[in-house]
N, C-alpha and C positions, 0 to 999 in steps of 0.2 A: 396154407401160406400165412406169413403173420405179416399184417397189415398196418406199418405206422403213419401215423396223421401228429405230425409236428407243427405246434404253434408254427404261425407268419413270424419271422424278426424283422423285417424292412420297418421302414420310417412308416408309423401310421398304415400298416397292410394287415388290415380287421377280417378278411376274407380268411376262411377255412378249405380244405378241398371236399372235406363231405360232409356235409350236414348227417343229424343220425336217422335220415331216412337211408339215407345211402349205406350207414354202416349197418344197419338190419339186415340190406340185400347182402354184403359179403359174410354176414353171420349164418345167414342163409344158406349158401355155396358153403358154408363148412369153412369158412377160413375164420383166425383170429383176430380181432382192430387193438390196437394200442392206438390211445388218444394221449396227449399230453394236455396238461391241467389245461384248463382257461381258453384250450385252441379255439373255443367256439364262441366264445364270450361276445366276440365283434359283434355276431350274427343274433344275437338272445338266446342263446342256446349256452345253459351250463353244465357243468359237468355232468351233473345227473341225467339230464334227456340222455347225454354218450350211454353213461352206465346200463339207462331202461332200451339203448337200443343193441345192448350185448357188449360194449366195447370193454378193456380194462383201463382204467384212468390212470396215468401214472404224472408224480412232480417234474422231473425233467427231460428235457431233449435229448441228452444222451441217454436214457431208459428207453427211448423212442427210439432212436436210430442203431443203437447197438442191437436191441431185439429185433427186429424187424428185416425181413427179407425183403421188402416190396416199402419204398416209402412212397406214401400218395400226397403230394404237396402240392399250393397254388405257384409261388413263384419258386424261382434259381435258387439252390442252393450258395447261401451267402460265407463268407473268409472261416470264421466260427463253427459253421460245420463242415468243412470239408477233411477235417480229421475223422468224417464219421466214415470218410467213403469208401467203401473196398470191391473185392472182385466177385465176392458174392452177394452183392447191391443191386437192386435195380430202382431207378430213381424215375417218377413218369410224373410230370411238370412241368410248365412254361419253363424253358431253359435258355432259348435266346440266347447262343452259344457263339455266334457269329462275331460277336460286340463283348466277347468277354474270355481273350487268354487265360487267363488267373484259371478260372473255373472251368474250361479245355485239359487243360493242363491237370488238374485235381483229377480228374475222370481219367484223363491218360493213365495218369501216374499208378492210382488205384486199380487200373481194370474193372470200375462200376460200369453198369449202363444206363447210359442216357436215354430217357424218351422224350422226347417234347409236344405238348401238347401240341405246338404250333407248328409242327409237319406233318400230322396226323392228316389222311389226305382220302377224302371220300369224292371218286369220281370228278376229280379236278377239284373240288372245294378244300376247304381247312376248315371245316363244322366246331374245332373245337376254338380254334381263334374267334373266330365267329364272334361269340357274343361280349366277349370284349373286346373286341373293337369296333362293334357297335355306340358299348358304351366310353370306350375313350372318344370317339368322334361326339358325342355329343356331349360331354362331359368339356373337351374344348372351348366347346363354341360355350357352355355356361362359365367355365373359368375365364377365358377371351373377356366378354362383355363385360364381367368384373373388373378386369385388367385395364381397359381401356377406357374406367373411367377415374377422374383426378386421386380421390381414395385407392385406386387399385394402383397408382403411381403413372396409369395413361394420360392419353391426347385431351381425355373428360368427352367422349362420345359415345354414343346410344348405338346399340346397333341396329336398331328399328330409326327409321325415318321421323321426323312429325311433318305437322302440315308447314310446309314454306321450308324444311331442313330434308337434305340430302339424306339417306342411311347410311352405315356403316360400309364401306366393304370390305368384304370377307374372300379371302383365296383361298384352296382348297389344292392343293397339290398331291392329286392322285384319287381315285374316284373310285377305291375298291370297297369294302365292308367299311372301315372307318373313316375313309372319305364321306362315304355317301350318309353314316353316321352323321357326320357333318354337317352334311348337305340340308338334310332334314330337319336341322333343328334349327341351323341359320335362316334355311327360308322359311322355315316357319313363326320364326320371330319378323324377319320382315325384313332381311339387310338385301345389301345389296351382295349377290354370291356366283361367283366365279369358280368351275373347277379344269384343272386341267391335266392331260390323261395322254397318254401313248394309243391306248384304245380305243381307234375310233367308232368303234364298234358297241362300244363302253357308253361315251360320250351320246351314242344317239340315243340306249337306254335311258340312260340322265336325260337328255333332251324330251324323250315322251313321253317322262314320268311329271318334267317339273315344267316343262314347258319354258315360257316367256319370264320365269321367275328366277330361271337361272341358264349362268351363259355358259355353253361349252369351249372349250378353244385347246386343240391341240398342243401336246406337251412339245415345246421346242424351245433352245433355250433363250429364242429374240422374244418368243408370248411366256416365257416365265420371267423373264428380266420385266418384261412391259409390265407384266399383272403383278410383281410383288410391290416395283415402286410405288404401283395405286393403292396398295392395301392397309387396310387401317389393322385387320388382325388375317393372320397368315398362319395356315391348320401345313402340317408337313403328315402325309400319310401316303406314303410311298409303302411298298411289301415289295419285299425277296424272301418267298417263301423257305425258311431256315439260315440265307446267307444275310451279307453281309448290304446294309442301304446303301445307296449313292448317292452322290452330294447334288444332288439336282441343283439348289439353292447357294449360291454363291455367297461370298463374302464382300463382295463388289454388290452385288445388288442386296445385300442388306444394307449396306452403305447409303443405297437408294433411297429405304423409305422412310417416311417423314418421325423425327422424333418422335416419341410417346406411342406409336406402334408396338404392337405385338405379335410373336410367334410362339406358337405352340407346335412340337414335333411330336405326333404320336407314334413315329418310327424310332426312337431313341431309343427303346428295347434291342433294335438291331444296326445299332451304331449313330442311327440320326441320318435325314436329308437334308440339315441345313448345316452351311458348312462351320457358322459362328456357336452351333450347338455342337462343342465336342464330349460330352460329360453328364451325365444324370443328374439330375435335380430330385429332391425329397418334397414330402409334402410340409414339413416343417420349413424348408427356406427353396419355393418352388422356382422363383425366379432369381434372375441377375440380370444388369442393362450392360450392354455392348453394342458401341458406334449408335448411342443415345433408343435401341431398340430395347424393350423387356422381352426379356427370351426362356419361357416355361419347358422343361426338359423331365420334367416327373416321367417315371418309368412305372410305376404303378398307380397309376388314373383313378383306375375301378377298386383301388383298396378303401377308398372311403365311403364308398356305397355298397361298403359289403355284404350287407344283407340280400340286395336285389343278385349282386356279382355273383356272390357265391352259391344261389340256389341255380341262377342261368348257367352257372358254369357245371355246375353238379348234375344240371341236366344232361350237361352236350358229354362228360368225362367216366361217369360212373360205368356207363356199360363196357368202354375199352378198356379202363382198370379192372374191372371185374375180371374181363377175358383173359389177360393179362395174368390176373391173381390165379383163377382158375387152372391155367395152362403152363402157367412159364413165361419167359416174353420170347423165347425160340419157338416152342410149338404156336405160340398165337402167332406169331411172325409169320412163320408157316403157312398160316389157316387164313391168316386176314393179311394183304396187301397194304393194308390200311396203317395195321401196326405196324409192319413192316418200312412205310415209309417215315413214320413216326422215329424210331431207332435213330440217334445221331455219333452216339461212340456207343464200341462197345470191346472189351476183350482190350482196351489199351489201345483202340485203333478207330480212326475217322471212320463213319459208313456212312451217312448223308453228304452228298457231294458238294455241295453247297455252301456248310459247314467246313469241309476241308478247304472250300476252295478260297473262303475267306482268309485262312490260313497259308495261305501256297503248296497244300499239300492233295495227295490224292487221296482218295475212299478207295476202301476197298470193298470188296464185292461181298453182299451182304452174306450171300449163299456158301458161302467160304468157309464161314463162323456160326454156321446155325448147325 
């Protein structure tokens, strides 16, 4: 199979999908990698390491996409390539399809297949979301404490306490991987940290991990009204595994909290929890203020740490691309459950339910089209 790895185009997204340790192992398995120039440059990696790890370098994106039967990328395919896509395509990357018609619609149209990293589904976990949303969750709470003070256009607060001064507090809405991201790195600076969760089950976890350092409270919507008006920065990390967020966060209660506050939705890849967040932010102009709040909506967090991003991510992706490259993405479908939950269109047709449901339509049955 011939394997392309096309530069990031998003605002500032430095991240690669495989480093050339990775492209060794598919030169390995017998398959071909097309790299396009510069893809790895983010990472310190230039064209040559690609070359010494077998790949061929080529100048443009479309050399990459036109050749290529299997493309391996970090984020969605963005307006500019969707000319590339057709019915003998299989595309497997963060696709975040829930929050984005345009790009539903390009996959329909073309009969490509969708895989997204972010349904890839091991034994109830997402291993590949995993570690970035790790890193968005703490990635937050470092952009947050930026934000919140008078230079970052906030209230001018610390999120650590001192002696005789209050800390910051921090709300945390949702207490999954990128919550707890969150969690970790706020109490570890010292704020005051609130999260709040459907699971109570969740919640006691959080509770015997962090103890008296952070407070649990059921997600309902009179203790999410309560806890945003108190919050000085507000993390939104809600999941619906492939579909679509819900607006947990009202518009009325962002009205609540006090100017020069801030919110950061790390769920904005899948439409946003907060309802004043309708729209992506870059890293170029990350925020905008609405009813006197700073409201951060960046969709790709971990593009600026792409060095660490993209080796954590190359850990968790390489082996289900491989199988993938190896197979087909019908016989791995077949072979692995795994991938099989991953598949979000394919054939010009919804299969992850989730995905369709966002849409108002049905999936069909995956077994139908294999």
């Amino acid at each position: 199979m011939i394997i392309g790895i096309p530069k990031e185009v998003r605002d500032q997204e430095y991240r690669v999908s495989a480093s050339p340790n990775s492209v060794e192992e598919f030169i390995k398995a017998g398959h071909e990698v097309i790299v396009q120039k510069d893809a790895g440059i983010g990472i310190g990696r230039d064209d040559a390491s690609y070359r010494r790890a077998g790949a061929v370098v080529v100048d443009t994106a479309e050399e990459v996409w036109t050749n290529a039967d299997f493309i391996y990328k970090v984020k969605d395919p963005v307006e500019s390539e969707f000319k590339y896509l057709n019915e003998k395509l299989t595309v497997f990357a963060y696709l975040h399809l829930a929050a984005n018609k345009a790009l539903v619609d390009a996959f329909l149209n073309s009969g490509a297949t969708g895989i997204g990293f972010e349904t890839i589904e091991v034994n109830g976990k997402l291993p590949l979301l995993k570690p970035m949303s790790e890193i968005g969750g703490c990635m937050a709470i470092q952009e947050g404490a930026f934000l919140l003070t008078k230079a970052g256009g906030g209230k001018g607060k610390l999120l650590q306490g001192l002696p005789g001064v209050e800390p910051s507090h921090v709300v945390i809405v949702g207490g999954g991987v990128a919550g707890t991201g969150a969690i970790r790195t706020a109490v570890g600076i010292g704020a005051r940290v609130s999260v709040l969760d459907i699971d109570v089950e969740r919640l006691a976890q959080l509770a015997d991990i962090y103890g008296s350092r952070l407070e649990t409270v059921y997600s309902n919507e009179y203790n999410v009204r309560k806890a945003v008006k108190s919050a000085d920065l507000l993390v939104g990390a809600v999941l619906v595994p492939g579909g679509r967020t819900p607006k947990v966060v009202s518009e009325e209660m962002v009205k609540s909290m006090e100017p020069g506050s801030v919110i950061i939705d790390i769920a904005i890849d899948q439409g946003g929890c907060v309802e004043t967040i309708d729209k992506p932010t870059t890293h170029t102009k990350p925020t905008y203020l609405k009813h006197g709040i700073i409201h951060y909506a960046v969709s790709n967090i971990p593009g600026t740490i792409s060095r660490s991003a993209t080796y954590a991510l190359s850990n968790v992706t390489t082996r289900f691309a491989l199988e993938i490259a190896n197979k087909g993405w019908r016989q791995a479908a077949i072979d692995n459950p795994s991938i099989a939950k991953g598949i979000n269109l394919a054939e010009g047709k919804y299969v992850h339910p989730a995905v369709a449901s966002a849409f108002g339509q049905e999936a069909v049955d995956l077994n139908s089209i294999l």
